[in-house]
N, CA, C and O atoms as a GROMACS GRO file, in nm:
protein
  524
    1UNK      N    1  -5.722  -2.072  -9.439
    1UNK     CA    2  -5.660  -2.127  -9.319
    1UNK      C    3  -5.753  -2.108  -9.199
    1UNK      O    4  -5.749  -2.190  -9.108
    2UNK      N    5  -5.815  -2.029  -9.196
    2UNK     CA    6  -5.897  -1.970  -9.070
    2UNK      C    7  -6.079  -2.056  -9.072
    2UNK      O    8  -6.167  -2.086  -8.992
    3UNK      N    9  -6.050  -2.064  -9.232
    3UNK     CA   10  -6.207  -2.117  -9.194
    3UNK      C   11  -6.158  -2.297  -9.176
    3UNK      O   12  -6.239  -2.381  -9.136
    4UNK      N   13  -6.002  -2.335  -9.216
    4UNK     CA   14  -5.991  -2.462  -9.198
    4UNK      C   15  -5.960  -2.546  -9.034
    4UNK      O   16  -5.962  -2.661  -8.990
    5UNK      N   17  -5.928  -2.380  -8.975
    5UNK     CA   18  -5.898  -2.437  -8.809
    5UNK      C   19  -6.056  -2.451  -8.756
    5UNK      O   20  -6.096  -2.549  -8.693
    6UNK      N   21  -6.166  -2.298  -8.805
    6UNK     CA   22  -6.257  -2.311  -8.802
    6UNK      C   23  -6.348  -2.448  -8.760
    6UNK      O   24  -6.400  -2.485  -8.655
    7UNK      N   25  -6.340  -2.494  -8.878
    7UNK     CA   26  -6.406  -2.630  -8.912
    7UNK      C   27  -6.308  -2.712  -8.821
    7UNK      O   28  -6.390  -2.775  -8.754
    8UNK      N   29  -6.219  -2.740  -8.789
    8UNK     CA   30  -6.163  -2.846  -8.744
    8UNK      C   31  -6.170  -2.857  -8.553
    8UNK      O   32  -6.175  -2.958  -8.482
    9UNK      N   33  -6.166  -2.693  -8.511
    9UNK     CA   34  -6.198  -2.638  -8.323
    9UNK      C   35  -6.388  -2.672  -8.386
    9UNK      O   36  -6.449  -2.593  -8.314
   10UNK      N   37  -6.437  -2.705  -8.426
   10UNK     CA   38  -6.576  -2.711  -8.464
   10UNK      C   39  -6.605  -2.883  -8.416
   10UNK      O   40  -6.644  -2.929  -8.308
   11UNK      N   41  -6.565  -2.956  -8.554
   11UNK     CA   42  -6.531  -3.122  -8.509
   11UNK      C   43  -6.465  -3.142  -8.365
   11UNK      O   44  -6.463  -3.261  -8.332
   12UNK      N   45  -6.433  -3.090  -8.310
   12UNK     CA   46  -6.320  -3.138  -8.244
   12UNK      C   47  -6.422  -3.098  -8.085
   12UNK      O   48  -6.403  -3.155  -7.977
   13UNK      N   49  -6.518  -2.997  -8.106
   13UNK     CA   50  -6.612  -2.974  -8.008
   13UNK      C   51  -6.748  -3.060  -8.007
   13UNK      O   52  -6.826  -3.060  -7.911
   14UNK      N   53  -6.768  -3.139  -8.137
   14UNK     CA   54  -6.884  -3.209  -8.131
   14UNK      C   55  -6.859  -3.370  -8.139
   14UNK      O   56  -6.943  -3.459  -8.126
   15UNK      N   57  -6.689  -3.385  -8.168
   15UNK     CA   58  -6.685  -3.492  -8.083
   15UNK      C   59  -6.691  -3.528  -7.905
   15UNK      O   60  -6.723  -3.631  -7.846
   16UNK      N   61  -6.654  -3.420  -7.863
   16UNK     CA   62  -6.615  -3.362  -7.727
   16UNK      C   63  -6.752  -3.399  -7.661
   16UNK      O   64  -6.766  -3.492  -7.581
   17UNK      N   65  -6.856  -3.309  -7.708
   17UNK     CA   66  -7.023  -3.300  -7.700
   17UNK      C   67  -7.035  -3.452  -7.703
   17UNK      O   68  -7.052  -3.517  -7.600
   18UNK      N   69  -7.025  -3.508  -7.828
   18UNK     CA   70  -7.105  -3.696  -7.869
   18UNK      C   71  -6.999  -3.748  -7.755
   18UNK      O   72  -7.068  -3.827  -7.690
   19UNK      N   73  -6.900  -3.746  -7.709
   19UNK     CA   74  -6.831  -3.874  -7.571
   19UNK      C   75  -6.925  -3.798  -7.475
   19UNK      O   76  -7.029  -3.855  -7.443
   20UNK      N   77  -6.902  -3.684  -7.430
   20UNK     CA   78  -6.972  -3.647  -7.324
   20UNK      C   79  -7.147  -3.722  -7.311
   20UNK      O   80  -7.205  -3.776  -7.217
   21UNK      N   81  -7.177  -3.697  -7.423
   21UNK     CA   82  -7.338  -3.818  -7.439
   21UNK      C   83  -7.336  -3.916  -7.392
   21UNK      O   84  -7.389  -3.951  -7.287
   22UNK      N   85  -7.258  -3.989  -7.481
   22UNK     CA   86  -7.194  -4.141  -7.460
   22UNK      C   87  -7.168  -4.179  -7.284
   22UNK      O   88  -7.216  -4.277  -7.228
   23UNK      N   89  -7.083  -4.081  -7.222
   23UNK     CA   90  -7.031  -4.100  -7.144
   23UNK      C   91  -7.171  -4.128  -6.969
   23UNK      O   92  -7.190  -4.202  -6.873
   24UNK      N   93  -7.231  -3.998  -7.043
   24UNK     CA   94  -7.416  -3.985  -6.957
   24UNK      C   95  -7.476  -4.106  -7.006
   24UNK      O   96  -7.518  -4.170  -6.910
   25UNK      N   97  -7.492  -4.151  -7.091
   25UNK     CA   98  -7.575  -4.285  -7.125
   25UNK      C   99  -7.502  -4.399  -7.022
   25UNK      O  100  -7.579  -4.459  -6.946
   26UNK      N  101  -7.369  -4.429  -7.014
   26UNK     CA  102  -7.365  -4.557  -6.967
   26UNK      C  103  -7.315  -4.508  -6.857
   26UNK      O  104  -7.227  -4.588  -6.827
   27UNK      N  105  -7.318  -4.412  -6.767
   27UNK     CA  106  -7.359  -4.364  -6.639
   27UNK      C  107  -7.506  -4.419  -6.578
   27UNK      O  108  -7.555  -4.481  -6.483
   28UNK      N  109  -7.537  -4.355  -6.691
   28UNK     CA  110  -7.725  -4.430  -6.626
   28UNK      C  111  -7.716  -4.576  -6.646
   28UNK      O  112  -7.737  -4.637  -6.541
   29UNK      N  113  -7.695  -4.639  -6.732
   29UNK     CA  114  -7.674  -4.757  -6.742
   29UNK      C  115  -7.649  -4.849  -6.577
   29UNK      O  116  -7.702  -4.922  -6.494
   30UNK      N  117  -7.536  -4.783  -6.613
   30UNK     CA  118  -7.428  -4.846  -6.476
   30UNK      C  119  -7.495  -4.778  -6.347
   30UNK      O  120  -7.430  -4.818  -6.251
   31UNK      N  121  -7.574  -4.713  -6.315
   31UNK     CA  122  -7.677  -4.676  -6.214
   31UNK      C  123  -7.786  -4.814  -6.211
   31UNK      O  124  -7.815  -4.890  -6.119
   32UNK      N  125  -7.827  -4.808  -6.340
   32UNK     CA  126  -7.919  -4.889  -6.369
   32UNK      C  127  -7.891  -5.055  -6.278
   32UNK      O  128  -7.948  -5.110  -6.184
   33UNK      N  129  -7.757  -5.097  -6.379
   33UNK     CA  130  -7.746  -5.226  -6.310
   33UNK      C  131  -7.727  -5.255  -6.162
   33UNK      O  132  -7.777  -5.353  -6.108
   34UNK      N  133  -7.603  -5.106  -6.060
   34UNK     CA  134  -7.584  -5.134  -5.972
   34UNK      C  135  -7.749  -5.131  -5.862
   34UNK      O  136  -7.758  -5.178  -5.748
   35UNK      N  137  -7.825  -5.084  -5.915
   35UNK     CA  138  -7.934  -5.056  -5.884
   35UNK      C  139  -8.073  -5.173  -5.881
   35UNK      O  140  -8.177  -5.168  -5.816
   36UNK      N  141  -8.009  -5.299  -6.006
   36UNK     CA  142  -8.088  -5.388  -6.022
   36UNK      C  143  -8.139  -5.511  -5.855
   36UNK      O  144  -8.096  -5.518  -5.739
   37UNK      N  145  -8.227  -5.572  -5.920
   37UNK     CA  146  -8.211  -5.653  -5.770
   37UNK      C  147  -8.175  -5.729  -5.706
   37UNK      O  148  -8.148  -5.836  -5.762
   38UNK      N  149  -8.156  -5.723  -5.576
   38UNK     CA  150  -8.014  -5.786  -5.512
   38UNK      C  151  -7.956  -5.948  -5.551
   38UNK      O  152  -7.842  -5.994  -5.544
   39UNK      N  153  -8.090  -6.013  -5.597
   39UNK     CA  154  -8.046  -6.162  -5.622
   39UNK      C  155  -8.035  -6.170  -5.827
   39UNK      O  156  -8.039  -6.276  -5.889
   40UNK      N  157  -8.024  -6.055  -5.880
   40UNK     CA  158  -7.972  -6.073  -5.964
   40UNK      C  159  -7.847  -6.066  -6.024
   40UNK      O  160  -7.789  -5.961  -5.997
   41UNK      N  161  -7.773  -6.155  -6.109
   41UNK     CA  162  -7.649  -6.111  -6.125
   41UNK      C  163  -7.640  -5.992  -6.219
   41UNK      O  164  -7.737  -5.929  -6.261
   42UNK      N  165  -7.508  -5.969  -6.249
   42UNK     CA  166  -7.491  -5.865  -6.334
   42UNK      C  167  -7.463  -5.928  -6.507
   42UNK      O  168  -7.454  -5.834  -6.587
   43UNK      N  169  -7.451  -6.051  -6.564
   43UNK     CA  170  -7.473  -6.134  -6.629
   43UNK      C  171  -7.617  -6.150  -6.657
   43UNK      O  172  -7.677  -6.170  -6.763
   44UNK      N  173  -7.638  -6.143  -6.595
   44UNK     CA  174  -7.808  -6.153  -6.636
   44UNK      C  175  -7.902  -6.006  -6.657
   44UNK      O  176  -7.998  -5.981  -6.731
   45UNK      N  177  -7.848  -5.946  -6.582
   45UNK     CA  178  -7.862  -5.796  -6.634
   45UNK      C  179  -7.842  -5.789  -6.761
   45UNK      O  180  -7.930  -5.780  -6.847
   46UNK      N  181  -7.704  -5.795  -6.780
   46UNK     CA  182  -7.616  -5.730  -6.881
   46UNK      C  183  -7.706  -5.818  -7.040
   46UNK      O  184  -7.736  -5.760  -7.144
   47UNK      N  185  -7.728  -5.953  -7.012
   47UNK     CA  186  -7.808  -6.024  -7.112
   47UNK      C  187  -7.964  -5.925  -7.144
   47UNK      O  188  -8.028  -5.913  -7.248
   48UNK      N  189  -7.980  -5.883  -7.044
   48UNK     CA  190  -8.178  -5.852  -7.017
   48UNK      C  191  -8.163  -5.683  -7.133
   48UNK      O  192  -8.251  -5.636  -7.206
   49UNK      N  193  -8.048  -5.641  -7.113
   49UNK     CA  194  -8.041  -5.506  -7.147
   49UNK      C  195  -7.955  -5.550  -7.335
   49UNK      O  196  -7.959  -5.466  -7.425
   50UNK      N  197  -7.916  -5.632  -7.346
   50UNK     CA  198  -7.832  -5.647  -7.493
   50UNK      C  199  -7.695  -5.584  -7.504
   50UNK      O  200  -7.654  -5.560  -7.617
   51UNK      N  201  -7.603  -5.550  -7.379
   51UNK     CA  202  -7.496  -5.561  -7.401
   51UNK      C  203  -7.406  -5.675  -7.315
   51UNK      O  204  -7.464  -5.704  -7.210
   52UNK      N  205  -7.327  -5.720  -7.327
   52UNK     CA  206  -7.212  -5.829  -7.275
   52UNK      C  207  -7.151  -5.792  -7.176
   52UNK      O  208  -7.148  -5.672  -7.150
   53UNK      N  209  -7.095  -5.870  -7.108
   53UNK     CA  210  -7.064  -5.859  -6.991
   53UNK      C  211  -6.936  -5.770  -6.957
   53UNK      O  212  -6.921  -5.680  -6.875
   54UNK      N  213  -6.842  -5.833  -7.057
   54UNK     CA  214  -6.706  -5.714  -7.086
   54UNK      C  215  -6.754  -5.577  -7.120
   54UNK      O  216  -6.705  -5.479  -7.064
   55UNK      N  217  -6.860  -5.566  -7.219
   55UNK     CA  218  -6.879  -5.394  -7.208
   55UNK      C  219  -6.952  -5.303  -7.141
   55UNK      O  220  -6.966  -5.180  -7.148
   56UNK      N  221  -7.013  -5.429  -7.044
   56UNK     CA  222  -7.064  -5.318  -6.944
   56UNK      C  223  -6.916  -5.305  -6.816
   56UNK      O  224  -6.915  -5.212  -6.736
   57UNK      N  225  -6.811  -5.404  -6.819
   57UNK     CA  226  -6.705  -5.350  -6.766
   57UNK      C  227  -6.611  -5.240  -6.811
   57UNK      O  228  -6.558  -5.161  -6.733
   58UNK      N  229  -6.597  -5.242  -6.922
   58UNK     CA  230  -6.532  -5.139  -7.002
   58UNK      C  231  -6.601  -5.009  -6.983
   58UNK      O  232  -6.530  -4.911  -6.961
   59UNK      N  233  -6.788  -4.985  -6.989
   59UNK     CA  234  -6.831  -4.896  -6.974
   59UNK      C  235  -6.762  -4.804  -6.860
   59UNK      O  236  -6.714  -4.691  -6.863
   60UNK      N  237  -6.784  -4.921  -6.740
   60UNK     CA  238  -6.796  -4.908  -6.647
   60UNK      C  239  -6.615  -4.856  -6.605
   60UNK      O  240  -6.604  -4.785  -6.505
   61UNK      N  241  -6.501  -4.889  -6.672
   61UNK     CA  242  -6.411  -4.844  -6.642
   61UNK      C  243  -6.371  -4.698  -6.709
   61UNK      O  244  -6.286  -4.622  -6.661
   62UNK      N  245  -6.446  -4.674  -6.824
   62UNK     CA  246  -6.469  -4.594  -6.898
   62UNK      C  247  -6.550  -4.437  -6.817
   62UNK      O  248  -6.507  -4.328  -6.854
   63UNK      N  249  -6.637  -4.440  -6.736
   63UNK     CA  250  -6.661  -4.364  -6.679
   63UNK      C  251  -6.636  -4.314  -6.596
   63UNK      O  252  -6.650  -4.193  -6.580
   64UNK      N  253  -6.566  -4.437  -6.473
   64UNK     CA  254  -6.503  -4.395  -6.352
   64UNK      C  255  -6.400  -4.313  -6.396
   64UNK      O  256  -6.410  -4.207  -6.335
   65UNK      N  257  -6.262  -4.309  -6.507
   65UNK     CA  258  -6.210  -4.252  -6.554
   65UNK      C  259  -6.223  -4.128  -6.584
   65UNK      O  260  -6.138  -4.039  -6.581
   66UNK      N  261  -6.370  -4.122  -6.626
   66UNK     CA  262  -6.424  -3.994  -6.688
   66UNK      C  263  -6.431  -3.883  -6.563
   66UNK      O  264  -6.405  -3.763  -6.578
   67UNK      N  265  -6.472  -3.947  -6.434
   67UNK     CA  266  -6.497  -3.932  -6.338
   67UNK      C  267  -6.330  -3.856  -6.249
   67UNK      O  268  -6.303  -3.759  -6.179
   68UNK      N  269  -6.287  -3.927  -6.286
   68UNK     CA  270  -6.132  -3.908  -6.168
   68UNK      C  271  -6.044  -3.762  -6.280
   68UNK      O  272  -5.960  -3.678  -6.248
   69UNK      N  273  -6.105  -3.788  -6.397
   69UNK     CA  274  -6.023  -3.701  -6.499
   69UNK      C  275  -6.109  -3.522  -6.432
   69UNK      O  276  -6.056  -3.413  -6.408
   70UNK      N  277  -6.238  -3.563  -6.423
   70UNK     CA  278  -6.311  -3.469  -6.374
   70UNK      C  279  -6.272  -3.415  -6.225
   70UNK      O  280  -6.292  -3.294  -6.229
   71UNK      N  281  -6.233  -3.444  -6.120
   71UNK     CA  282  -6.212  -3.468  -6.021
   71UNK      C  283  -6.061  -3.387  -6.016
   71UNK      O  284  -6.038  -3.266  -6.014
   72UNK      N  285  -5.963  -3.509  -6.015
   72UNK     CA  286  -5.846  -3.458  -6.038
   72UNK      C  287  -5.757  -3.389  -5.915
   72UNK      O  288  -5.692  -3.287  -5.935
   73UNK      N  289  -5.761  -3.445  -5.806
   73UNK     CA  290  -5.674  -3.369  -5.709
   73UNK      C  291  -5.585  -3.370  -5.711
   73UNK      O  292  -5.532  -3.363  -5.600
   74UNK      N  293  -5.483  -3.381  -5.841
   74UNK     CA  294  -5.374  -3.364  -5.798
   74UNK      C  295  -5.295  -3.254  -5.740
   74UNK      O  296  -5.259  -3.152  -5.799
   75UNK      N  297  -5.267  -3.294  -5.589
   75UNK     CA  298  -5.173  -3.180  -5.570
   75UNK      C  299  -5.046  -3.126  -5.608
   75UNK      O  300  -4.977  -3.168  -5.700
   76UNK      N  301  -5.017  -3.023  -5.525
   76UNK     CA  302  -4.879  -2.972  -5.602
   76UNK      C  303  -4.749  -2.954  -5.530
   76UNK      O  304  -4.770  -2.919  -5.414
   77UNK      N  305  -4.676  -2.961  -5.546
   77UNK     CA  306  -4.581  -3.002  -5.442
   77UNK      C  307  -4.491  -2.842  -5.425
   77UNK      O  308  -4.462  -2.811  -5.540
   78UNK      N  309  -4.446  -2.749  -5.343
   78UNK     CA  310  -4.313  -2.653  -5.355
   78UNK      C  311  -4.249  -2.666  -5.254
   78UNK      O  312  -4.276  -2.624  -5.141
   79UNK      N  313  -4.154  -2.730  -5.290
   79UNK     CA  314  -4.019  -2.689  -5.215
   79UNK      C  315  -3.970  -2.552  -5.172
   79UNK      O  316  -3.924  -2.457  -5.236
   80UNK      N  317  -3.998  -2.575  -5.030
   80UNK     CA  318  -3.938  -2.412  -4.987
   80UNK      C  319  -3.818  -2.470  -4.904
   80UNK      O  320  -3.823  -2.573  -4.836
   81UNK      N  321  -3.684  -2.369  -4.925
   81UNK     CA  322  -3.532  -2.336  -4.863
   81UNK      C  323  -3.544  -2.250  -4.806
   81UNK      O  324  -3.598  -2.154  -4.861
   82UNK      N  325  -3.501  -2.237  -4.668
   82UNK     CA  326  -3.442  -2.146  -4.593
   82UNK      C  327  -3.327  -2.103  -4.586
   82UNK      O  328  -3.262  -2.186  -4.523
   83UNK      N  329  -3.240  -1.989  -4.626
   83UNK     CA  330  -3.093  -1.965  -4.612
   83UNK      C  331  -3.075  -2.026  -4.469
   83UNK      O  332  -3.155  -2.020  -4.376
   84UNK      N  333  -2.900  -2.109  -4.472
   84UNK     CA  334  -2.888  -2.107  -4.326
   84UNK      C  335  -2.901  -2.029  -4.215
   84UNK      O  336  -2.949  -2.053  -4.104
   85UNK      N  337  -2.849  -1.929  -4.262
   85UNK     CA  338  -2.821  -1.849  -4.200
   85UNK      C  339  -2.920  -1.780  -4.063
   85UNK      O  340  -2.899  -1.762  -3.944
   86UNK      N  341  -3.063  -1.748  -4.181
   86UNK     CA  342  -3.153  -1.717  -4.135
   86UNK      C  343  -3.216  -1.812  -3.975
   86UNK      O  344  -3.261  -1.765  -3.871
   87UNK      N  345  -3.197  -1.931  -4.009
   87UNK     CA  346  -3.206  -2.021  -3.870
   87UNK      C  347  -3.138  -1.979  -3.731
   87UNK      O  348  -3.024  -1.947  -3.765
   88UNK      N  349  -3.145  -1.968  -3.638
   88UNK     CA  350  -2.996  -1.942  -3.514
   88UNK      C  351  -3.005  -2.074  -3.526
   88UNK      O  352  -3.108  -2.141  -3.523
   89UNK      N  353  -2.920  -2.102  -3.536
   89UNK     CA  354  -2.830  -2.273  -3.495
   89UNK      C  355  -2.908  -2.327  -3.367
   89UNK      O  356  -2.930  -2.448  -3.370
   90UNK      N  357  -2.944  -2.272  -3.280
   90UNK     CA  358  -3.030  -2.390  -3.115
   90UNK      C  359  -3.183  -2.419  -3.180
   90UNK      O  360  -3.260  -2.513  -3.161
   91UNK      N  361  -3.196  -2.303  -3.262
   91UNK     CA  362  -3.396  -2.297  -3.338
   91UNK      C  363  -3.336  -2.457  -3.420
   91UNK      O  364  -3.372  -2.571  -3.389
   92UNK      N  365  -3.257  -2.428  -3.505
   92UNK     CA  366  -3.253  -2.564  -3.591
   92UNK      C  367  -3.270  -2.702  -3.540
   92UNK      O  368  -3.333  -2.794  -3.592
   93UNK      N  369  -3.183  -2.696  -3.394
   93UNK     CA  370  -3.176  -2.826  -3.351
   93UNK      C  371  -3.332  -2.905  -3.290
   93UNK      O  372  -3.372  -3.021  -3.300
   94UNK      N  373  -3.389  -2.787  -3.230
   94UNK     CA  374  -3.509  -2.832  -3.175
   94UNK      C  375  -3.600  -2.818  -3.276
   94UNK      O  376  -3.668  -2.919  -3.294
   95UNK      N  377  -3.616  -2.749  -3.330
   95UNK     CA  378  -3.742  -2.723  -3.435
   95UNK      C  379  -3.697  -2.786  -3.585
   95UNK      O  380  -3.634  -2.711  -3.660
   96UNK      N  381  -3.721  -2.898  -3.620
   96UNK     CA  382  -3.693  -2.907  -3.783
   96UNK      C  383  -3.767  -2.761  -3.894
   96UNK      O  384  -3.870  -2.695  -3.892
   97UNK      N  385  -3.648  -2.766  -3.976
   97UNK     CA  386  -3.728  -2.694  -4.092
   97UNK      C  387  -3.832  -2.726  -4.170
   97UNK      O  388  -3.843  -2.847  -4.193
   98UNK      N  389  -3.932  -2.638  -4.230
   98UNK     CA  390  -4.006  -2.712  -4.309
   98UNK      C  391  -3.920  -2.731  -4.467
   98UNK      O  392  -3.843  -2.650  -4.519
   99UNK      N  393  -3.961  -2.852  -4.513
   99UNK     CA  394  -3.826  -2.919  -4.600
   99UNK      C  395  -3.948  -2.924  -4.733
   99UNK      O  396  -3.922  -2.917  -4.853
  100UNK      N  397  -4.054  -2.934  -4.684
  100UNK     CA  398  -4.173  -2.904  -4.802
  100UNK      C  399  -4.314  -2.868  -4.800
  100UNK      O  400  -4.363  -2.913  -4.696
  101UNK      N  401  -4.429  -2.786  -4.895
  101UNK     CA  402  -4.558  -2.756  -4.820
  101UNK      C  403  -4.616  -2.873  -4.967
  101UNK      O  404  -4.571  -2.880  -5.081
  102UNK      N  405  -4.710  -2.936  -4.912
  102UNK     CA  406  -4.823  -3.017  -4.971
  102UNK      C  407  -4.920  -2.905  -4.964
  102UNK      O  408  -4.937  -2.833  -4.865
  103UNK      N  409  -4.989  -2.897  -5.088
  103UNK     CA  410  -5.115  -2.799  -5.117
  103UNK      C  411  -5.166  -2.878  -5.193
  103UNK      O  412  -5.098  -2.946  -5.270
  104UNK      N  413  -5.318  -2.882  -5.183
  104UNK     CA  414  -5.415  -2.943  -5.246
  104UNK      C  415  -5.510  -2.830  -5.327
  104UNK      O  416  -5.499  -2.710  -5.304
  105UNK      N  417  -5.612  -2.890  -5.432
  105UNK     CA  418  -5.650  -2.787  -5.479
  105UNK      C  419  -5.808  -2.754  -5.396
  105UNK      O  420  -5.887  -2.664  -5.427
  106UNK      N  421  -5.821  -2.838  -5.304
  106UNK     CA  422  -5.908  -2.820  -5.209
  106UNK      C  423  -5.913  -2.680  -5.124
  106UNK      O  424  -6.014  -2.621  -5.087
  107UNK      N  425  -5.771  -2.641  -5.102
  107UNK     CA  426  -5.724  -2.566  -5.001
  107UNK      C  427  -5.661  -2.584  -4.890
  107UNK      O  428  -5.641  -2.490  -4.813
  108UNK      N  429  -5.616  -2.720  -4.862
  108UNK     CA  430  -5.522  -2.747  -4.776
  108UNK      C  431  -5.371  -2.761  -4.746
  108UNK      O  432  -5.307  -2.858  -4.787
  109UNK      N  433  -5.328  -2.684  -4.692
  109UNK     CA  434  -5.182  -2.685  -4.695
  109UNK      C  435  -5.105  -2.756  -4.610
  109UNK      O  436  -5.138  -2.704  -4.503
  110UNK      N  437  -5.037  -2.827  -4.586
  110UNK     CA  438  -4.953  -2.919  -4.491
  110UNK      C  439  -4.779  -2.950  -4.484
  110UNK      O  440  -4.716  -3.032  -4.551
  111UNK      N  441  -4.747  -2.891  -4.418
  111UNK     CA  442  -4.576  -2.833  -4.383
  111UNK      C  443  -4.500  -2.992  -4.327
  111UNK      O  444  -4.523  -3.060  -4.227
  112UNK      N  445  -4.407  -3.009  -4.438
  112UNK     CA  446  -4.341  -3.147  -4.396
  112UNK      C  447  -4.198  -3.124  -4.341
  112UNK      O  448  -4.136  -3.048  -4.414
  113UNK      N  449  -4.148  -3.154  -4.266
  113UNK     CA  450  -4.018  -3.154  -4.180
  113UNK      C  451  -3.924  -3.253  -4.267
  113UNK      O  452  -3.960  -3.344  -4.343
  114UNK      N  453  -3.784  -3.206  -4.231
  114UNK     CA  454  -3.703  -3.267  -4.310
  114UNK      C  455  -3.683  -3.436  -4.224
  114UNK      O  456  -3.618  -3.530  -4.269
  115UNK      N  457  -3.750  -3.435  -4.108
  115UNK     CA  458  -3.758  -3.570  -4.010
  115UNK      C  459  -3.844  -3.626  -4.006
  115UNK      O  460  -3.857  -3.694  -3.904
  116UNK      N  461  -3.967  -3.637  -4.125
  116UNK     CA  462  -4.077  -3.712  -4.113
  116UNK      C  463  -3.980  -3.872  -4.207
  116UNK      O  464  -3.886  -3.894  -4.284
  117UNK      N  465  -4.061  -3.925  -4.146
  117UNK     CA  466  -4.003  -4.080  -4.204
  117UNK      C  467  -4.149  -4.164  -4.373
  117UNK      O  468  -4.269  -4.171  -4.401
  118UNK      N  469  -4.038  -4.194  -4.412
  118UNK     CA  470  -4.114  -4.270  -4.513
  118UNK      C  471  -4.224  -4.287  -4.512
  118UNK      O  472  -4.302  -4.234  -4.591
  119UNK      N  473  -4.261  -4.379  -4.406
  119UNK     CA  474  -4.408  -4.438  -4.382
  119UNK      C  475  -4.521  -4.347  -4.332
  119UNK      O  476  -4.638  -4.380  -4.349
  120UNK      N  477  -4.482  -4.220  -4.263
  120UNK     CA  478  -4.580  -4.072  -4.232
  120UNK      C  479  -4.612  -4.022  -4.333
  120UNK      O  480  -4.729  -3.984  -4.338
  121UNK      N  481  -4.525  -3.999  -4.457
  121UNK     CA  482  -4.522  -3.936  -4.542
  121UNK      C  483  -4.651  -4.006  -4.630
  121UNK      O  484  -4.743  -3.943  -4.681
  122UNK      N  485  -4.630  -4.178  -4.635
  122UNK     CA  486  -4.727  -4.216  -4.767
  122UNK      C  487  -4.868  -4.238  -4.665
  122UNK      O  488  -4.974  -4.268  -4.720
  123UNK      N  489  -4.862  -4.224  -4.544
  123UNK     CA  490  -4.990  -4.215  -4.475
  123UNK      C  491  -5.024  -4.101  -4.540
  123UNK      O  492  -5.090  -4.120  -4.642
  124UNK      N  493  -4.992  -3.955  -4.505
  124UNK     CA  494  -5.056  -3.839  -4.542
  124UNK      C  495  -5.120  -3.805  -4.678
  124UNK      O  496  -5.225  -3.749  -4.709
  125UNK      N  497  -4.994  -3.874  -4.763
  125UNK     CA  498  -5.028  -3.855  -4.859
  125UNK      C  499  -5.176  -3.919  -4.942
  125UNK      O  500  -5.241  -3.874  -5.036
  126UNK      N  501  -5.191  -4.032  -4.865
  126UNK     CA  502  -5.284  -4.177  -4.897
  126UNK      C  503  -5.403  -4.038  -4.800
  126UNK      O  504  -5.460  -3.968  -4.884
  127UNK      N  505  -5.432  -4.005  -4.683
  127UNK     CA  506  -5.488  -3.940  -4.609
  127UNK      C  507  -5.553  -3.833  -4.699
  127UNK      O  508  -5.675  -3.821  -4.716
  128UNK      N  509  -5.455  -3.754  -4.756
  128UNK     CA  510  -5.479  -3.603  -4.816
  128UNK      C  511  -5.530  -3.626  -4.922
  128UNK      O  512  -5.590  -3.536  -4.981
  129UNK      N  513  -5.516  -3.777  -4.984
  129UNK     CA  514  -5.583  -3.769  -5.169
  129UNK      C  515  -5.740  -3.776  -5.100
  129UNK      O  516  -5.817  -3.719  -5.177
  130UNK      N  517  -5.797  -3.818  -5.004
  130UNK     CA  518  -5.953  -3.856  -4.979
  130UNK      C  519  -5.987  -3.733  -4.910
  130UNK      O  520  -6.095  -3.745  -4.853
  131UNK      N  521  -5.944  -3.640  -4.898
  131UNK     CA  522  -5.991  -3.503  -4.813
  131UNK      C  523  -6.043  -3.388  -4.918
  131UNK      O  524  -6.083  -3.279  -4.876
   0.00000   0.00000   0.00000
């Protein structure tokens, strides 16, 4: 059993290794073409080099992927509650609570009020994924 997980966390690392190859080859590639010259198309590239036009798109969606998987900001959302209590009733009225903290894995933290409106919210959010 041990030498069969063995062998299999083994395969399972040198496929890992061969995409990761794969993945550097049509990186350069796709350097290559965006790089070609300005009055050439990418059709004519894609002919000059021997692959087709769809797979240098596929490459090409294939890596950016590789790219965002690498990347990955997704943040994390916690809901923090305040007992009522804890508020004095005049603090509440003037000061909203914070109703949620946005944390990124950047290090940014950002305190949302239970009175921000829809459209603030998908600004920040649209804002905070490029930071």
């Amino acid at each position: 059993m041990n030498t069969q997980t063995s062998l299999v966390a083994e395969q399972i690392r040198l496929q890992q290794w061969a995409e990761q190859i794969r993945l550097q080859q049509w990186a350069d590639q796709i350097r290559d073409c965006q790089n070609r010259p300005s009055d050439m198309k990418v059709d004519a590239w894609c002919r000059e080099h021997g692959i087709t036009k769809a797979n240098y798109y596929y490459r090409l969606r294939r890596v950016r992927e590789a790219c965002l998987e690498l990347y990955d900001p997704s943040p994390s959302f916690v809901e923090l509650t305040a007992p009522a209590e804890s508020i004095p009733a005049k603090a509440s009225q003037t000061h909203p609570s914070v109703a949620a903290a946005f944390h990124t894995e950047s290090g940014v933290t950002i305190d949302l009020y239970n009175d921000a409106s829809p459209e603030f919210l998908r600004n920040l959010i649209g804002a905070a994924s490029h930071a």
